[in-house]
PyMOL commands that place a pseudoatom at each C-alpha (Angstrom):
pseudoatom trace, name=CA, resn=UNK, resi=1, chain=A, elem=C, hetatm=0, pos=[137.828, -95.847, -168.670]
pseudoatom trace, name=CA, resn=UNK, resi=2, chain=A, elem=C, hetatm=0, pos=[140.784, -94.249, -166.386]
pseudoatom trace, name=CA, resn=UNK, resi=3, chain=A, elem=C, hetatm=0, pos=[143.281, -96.489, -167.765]
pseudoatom trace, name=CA, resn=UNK, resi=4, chain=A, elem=C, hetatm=0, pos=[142.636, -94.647, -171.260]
pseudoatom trace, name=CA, resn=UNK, resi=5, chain=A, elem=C, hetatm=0, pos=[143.090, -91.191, -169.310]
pseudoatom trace, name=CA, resn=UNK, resi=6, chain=A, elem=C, hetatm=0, pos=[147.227, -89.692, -169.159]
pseudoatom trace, name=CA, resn=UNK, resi=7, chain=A, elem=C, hetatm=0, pos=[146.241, -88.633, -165.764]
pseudoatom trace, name=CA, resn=UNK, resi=8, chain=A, elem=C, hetatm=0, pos=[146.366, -92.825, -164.722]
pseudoatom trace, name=CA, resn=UNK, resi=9, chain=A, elem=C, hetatm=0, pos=[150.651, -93.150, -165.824]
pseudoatom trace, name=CA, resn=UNK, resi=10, chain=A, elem=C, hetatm=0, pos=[150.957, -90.372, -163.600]
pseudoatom trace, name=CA, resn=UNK, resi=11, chain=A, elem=C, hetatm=0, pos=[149.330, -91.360, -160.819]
pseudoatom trace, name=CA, resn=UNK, resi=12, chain=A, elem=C, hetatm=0, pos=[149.906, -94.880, -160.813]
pseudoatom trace, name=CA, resn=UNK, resi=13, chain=A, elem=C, hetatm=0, pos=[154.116, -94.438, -159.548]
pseudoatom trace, name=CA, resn=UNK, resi=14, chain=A, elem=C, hetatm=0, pos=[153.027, -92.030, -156.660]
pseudoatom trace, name=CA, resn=UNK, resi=15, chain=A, elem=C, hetatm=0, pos=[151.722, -95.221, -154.959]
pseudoatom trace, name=CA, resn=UNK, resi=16, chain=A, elem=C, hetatm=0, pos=[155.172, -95.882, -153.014]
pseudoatom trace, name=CA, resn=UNK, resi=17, chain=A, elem=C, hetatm=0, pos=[155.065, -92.094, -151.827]
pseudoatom trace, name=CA, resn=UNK, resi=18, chain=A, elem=C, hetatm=0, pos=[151.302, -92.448, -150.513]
pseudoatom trace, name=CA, resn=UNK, resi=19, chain=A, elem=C, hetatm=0, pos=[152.066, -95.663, -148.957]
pseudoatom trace, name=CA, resn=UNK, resi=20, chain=A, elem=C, hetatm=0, pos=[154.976, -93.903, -147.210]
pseudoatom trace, name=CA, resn=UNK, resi=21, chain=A, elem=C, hetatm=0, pos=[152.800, -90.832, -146.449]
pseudoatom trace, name=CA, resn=UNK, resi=22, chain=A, elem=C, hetatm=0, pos=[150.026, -93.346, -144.871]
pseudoatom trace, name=CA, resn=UNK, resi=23, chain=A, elem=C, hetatm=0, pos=[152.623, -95.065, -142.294]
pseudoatom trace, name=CA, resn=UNK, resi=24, chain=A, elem=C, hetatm=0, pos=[153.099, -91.785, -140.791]
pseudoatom trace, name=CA, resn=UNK, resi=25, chain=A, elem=C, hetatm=0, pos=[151.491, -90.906, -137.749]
pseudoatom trace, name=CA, resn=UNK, resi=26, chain=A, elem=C, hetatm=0, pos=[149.157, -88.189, -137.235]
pseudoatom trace, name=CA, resn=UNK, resi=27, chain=A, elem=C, hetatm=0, pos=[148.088, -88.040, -140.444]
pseudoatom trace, name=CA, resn=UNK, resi=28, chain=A, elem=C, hetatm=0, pos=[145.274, -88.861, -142.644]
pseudoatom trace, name=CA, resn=UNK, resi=29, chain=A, elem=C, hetatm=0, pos=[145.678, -91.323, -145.172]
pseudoatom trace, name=CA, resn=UNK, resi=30, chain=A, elem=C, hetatm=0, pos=[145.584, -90.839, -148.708]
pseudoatom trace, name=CA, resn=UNK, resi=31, chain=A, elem=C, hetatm=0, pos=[143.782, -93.412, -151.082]
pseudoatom trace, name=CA, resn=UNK, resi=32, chain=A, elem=C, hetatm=0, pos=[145.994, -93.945, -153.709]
pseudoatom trace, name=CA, resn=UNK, resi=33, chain=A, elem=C, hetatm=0, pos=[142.983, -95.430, -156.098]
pseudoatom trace, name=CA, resn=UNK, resi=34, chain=A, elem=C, hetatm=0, pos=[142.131, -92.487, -158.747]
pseudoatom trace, name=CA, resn=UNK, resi=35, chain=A, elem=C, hetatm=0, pos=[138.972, -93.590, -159.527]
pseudoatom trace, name=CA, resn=UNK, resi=36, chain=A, elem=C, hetatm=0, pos=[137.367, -93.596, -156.034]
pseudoatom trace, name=CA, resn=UNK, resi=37, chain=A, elem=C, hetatm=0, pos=[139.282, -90.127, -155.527]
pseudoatom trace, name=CA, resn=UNK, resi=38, chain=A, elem=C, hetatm=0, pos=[137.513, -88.835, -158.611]
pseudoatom trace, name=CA, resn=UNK, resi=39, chain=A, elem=C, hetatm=0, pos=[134.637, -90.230, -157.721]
pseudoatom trace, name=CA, resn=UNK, resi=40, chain=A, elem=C, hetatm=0, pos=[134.589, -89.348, -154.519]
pseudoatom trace, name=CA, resn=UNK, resi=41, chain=A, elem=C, hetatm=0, pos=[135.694, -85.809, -155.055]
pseudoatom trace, name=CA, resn=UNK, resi=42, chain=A, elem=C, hetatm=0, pos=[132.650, -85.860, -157.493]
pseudoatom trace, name=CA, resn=UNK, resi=43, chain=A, elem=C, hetatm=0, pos=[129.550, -86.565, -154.911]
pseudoatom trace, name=CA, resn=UNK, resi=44, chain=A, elem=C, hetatm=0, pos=[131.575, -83.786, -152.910]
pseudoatom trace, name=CA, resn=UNK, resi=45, chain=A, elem=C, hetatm=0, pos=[131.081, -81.406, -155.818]
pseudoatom trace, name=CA, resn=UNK, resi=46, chain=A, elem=C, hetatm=0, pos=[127.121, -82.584, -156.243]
pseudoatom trace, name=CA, resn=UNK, resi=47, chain=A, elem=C, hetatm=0, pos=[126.313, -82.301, -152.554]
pseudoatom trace, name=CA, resn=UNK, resi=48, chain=A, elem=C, hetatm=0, pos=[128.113, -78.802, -152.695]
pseudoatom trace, name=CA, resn=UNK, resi=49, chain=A, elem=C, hetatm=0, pos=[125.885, -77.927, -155.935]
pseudoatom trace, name=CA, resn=UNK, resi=50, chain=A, elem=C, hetatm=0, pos=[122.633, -79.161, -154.032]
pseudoatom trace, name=CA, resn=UNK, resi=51, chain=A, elem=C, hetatm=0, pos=[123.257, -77.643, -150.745]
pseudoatom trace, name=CA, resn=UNK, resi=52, chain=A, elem=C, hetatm=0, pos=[123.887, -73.923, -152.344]
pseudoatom trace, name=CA, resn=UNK, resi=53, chain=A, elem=C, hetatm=0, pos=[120.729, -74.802, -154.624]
pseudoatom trace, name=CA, resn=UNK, resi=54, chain=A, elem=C, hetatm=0, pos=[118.358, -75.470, -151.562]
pseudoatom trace, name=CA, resn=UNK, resi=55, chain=A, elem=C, hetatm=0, pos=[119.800, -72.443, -149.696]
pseudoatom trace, name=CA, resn=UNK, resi=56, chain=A, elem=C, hetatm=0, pos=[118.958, -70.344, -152.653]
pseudoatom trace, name=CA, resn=UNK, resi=57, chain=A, elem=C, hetatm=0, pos=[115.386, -72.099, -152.321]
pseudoatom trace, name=CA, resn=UNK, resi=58, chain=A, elem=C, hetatm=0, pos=[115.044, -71.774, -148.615]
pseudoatom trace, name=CA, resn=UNK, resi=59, chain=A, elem=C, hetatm=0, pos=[115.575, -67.446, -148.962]
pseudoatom trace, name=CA, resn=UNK, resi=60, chain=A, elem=C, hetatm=0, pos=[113.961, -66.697, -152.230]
pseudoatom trace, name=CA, resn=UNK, resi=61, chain=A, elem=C, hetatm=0, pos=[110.099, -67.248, -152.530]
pseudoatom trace, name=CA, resn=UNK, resi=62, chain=A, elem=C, hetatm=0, pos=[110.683, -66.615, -155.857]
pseudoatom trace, name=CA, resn=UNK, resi=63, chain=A, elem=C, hetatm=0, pos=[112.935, -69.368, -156.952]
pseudoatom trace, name=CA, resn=UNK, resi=64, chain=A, elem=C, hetatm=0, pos=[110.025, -72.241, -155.987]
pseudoatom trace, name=CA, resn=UNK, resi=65, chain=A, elem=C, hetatm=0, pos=[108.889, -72.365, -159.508]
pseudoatom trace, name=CA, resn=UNK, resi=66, chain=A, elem=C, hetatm=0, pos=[107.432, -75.665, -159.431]
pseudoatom trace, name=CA, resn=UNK, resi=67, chain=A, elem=C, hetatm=0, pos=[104.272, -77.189, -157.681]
pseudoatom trace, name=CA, resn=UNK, resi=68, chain=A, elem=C, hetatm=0, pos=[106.846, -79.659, -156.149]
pseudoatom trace, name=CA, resn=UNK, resi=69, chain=A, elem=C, hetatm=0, pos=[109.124, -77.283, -154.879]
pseudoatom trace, name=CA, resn=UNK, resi=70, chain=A, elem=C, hetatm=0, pos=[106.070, -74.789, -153.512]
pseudoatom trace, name=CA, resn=UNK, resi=71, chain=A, elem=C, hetatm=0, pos=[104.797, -77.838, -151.926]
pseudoatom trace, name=CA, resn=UNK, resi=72, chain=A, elem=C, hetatm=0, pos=[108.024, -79.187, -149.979]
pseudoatom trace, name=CA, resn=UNK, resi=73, chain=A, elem=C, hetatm=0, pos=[108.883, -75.594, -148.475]
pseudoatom trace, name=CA, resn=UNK, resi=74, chain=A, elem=C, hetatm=0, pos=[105.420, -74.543, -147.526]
pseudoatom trace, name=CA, resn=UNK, resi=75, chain=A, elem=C, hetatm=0, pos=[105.791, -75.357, -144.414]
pseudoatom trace, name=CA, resn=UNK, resi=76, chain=A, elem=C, hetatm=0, pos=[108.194, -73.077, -144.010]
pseudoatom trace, name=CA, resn=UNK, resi=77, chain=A, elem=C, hetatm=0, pos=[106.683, -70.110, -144.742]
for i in range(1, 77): cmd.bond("trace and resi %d" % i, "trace and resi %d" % (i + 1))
show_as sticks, trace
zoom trace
């Protein structure tokens, strides 16, 4: 599916700079494979989504709509 996508010609030549960027010291390597970038940037983004979600949750007594959700944070009020 990311060989259909422009974004894969462009990223596909930067390999030689990343590889030269990852024999440096000191610094952290880059993975030059778009799709586990994407993907990976993607869980980021979920577990970012979820975590504000629950915090919302956690403060507002109001936001537990469902039996589910009255039941796992009961005990903490």
């Amino acid at each position: 599916m990311l060989e259909a996508m422009p974004q894969e010609h462009y990223w596909n030549p930067l390999g030689s700079a990343v590889n030269k960027h990852n024999s440096l010291p000191f610094v952290k390597d880059v993975n030059r494979n778009l799709a586990d970038h994407i993907n990976s940037r993607a869980l980021f983004a979920l577990f970012d989504l979820i975590e504000s979600k629950e915090a919302v949750i956690r403060n507002d007594v109001s936001q537990r709509i469902s039996d589910l959700l009255k039941k796992v944070f009961a005990r903490q009020d």
